[in-house]
Each structure stands twice: as structure tokens, then as C-alpha cells.
MMTF fields as JSON, N, C-alpha, C and O atoms, coordinates in Angstrom:
{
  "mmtfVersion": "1.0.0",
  "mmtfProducer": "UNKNOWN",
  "numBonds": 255,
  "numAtoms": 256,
  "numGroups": 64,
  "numChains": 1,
  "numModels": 1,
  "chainsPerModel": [1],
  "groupsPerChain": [64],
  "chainIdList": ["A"],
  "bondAtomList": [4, 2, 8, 6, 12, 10, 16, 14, 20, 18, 24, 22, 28, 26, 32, 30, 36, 34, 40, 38, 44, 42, 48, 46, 52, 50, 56, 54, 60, 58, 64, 62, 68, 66, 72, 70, 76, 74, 80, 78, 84, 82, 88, 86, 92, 90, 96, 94, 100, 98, 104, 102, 108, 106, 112, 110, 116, 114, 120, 118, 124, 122, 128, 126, 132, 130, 136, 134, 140, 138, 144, 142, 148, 146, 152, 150, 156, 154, 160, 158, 164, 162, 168, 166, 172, 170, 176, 174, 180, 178, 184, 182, 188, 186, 192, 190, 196, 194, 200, 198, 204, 202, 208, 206, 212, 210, 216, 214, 220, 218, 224, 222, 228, 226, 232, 230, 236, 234, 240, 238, 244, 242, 248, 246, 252, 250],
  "bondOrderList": [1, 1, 1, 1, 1, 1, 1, 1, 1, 1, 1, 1, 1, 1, 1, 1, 1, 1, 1, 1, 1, 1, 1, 1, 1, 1, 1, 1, 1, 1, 1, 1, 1, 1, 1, 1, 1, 1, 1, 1, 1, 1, 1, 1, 1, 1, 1, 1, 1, 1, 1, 1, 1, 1, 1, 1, 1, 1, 1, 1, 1, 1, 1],
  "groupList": [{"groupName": "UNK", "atomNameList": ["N", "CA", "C", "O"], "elementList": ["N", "C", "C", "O"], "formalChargeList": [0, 0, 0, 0], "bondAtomList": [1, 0, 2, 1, 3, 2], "bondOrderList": [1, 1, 2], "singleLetterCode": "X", "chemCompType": "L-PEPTIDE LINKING"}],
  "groupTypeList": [0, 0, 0, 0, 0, 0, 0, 0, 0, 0, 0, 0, 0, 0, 0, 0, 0, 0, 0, 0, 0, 0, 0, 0, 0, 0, 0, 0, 0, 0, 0, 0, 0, 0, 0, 0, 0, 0, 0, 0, 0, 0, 0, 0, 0, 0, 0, 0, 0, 0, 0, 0, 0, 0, 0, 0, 0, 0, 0, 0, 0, 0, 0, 0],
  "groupIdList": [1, 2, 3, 4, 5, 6, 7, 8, 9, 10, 11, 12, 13, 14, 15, 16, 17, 18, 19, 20, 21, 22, 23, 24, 25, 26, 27, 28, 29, 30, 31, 32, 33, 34, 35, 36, 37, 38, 39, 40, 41, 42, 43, 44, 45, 46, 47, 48, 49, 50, 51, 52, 53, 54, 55, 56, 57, 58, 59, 60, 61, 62, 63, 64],
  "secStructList": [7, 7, 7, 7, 1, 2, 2, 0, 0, 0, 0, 0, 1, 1, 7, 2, 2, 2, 2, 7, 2, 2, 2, 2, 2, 2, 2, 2, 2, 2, 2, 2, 2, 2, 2, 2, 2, 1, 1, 7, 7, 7, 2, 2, 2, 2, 2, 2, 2, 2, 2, 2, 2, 2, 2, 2, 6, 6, 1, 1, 7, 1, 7, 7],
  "xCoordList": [126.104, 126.649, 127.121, 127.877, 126.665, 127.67, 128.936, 129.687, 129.515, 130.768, 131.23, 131.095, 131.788, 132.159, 133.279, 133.341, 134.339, 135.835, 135.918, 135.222, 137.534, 138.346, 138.843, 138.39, 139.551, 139.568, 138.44, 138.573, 137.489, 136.402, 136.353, 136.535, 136.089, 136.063, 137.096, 136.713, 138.473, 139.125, 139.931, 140.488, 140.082, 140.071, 139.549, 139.975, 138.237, 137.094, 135.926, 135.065, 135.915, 134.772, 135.241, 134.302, 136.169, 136.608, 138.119, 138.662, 138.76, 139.934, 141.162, 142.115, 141.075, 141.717, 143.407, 144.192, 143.526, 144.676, 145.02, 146.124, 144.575, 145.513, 145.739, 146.697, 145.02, 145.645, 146.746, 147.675, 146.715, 147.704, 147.518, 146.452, 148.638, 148.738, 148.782, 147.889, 149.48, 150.034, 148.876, 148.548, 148.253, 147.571, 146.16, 145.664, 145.736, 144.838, 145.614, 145.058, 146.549, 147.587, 146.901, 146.667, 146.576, 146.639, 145.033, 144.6, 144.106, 142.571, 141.983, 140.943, 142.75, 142.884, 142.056, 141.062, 142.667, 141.831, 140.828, 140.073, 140.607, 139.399, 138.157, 137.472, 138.158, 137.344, 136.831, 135.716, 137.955, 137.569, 136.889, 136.141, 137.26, 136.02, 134.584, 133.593, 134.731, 133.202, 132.557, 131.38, 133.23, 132.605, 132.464, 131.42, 132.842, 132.82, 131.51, 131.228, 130.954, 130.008, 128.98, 127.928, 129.123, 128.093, 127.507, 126.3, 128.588, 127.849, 128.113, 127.882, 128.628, 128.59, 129.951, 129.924, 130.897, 132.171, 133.097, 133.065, 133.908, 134.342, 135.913, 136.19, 136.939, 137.918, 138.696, 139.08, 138.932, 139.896, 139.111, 139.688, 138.53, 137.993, 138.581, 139.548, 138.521, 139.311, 140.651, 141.189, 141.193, 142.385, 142.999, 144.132, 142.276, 142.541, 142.115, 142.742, 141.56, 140.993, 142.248, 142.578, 142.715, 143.69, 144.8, 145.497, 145.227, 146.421, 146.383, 147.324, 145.454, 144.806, 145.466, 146.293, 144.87, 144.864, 146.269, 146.773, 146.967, 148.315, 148.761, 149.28, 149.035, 149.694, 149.364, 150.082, 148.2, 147.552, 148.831, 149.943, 148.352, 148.594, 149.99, 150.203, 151.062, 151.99, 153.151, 154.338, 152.306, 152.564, 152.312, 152.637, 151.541, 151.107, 152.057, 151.861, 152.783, 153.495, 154.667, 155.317, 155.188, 156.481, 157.625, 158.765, 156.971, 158.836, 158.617, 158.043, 158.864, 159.033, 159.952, 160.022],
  "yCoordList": [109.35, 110.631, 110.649, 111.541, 109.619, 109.782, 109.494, 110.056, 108.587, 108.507, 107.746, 106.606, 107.684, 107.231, 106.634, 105.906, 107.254, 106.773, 106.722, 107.2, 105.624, 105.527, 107.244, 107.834, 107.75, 108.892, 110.127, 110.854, 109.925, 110.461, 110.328, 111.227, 109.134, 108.463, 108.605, 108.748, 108.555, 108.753, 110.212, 110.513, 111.089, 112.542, 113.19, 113.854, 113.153, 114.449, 113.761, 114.449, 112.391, 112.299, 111.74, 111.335, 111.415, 111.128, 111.57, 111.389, 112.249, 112.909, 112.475, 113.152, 111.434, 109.971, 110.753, 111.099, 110.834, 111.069, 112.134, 112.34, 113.07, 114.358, 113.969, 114.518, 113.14, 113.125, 111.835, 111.969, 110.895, 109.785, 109.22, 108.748, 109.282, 109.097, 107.722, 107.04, 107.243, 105.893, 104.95, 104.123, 105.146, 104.499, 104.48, 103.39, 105.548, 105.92, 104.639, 103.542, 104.82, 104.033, 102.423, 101.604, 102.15, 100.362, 100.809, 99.657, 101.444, 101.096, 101.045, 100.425, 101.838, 102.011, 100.402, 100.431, 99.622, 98.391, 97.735, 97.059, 97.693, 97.975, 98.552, 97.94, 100.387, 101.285, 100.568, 100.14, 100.61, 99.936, 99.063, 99.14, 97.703, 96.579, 96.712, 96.144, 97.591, 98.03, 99.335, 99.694, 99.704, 100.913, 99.623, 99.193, 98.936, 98.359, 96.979, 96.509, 96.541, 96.076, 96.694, 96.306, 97.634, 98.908, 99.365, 99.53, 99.616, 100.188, 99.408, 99.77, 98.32, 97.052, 96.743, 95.626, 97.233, 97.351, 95.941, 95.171, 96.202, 94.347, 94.51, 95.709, 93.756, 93.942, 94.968, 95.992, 94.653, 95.792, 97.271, 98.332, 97.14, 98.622, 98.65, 99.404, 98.301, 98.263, 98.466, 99.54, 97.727, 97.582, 98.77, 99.012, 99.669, 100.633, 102.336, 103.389, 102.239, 102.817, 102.626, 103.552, 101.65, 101.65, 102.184, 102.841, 101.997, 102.588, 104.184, 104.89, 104.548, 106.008, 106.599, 107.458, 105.93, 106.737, 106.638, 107.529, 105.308, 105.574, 106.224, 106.826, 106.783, 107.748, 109.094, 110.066, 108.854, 110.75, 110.566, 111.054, 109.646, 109.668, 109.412, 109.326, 109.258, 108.919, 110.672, 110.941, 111.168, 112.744, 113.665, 114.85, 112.802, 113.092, 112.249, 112.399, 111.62, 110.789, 111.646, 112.272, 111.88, 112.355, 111.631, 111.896, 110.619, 109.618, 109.284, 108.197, 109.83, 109.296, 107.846, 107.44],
  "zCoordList": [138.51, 138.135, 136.689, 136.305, 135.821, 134.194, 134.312, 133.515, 135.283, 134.926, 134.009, 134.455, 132.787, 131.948, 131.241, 130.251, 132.19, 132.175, 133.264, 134.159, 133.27, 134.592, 134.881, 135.862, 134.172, 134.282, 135.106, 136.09, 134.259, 135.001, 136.177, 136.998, 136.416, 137.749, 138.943, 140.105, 138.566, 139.793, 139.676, 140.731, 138.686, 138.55, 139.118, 140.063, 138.578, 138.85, 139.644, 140.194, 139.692, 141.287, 142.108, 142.794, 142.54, 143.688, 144.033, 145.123, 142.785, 142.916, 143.326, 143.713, 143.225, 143.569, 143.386, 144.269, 141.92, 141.399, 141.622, 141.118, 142.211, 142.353, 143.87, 144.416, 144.576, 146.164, 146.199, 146.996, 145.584, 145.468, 144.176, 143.78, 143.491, 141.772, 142.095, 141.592, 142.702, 142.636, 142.798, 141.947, 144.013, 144.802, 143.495, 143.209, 142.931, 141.568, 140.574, 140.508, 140.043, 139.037, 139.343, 138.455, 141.296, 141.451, 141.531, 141.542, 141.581, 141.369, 140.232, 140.012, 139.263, 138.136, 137.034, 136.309, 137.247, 136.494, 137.359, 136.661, 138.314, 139.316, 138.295, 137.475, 138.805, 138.18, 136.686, 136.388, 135.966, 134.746, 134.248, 133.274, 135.274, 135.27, 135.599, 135.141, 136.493, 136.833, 135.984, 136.012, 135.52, 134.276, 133.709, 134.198, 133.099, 131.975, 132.0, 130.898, 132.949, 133.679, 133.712, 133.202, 134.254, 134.04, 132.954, 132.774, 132.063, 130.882, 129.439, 128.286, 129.915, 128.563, 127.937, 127.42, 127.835, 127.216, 127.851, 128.811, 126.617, 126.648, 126.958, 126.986, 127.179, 127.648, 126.991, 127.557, 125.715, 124.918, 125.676, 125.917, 125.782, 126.249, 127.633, 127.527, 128.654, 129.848, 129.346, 129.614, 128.754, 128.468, 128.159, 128.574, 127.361, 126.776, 128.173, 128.053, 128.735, 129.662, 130.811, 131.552, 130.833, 132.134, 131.661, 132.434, 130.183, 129.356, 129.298, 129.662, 128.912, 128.676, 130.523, 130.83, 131.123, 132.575, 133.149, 133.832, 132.774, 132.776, 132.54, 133.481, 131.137, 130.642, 131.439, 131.674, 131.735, 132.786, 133.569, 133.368, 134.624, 136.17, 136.506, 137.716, 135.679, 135.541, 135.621, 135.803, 135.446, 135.269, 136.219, 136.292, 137.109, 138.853, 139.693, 140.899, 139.459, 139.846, 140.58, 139.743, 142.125, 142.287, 142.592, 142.976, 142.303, 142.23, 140.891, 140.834, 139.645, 138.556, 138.184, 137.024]
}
């Protein structure tokens, strides 16, 4: 399907994060390793991809 971010990925195709932020928050470097497998990208890129989605999902979060 083009998924290209963690974001992508647990947002908008599987919607992960709007039904459990948290539970999105712990697959979160998961998704990443395997985008990143997938389409060639080296750790700093994960690294940065799990940070990025933090900051989202953290805002979906209702126990702040």
C-alpha cells in the first residue's frame, strides 16, 4: 500500500493510534524496523520515525 512512515502506518492503515495511543506508542519501533527493512533506511532513520510519532501520539494519549 506505500506505506512509508510509522505514522502512515499505524494512523491511517491500521488506525492503530486513534483506537489505543499507547498500545500504537509500544509498536511504534516495531513498525519502524520493518519500514526500514523494507525500504532500506538505517537506524537514525528509525530513530527518528519513532521520535516523530511520539510526539503525534502522545497527544492521543488520555492519561497524559
Amino acid at each position: 500500500e506505500m506505506a512509508r512512515t510509522v505514522e502512515d502506518v499505524l494512523a491511517r492503515r491500521v488506525r492503530l493510534l486513534f483506537l489505543d495511543a499507547a498500545a500504537a506508542l509500544r509498536a511504534a519501533p516495531t513498525i519502524a524496523a520493518l519500514l526500514a527493512q523494507e525500504l532500506g533506511h538505517d537506524a537514525a532513520w528509525q530513530t527518528q520515525q519513532v521520535a516523530q510519532f511520539g510526539k503525534l501520539a502522545r497527544g492521543y494519549l488520555l492519561n497524559k
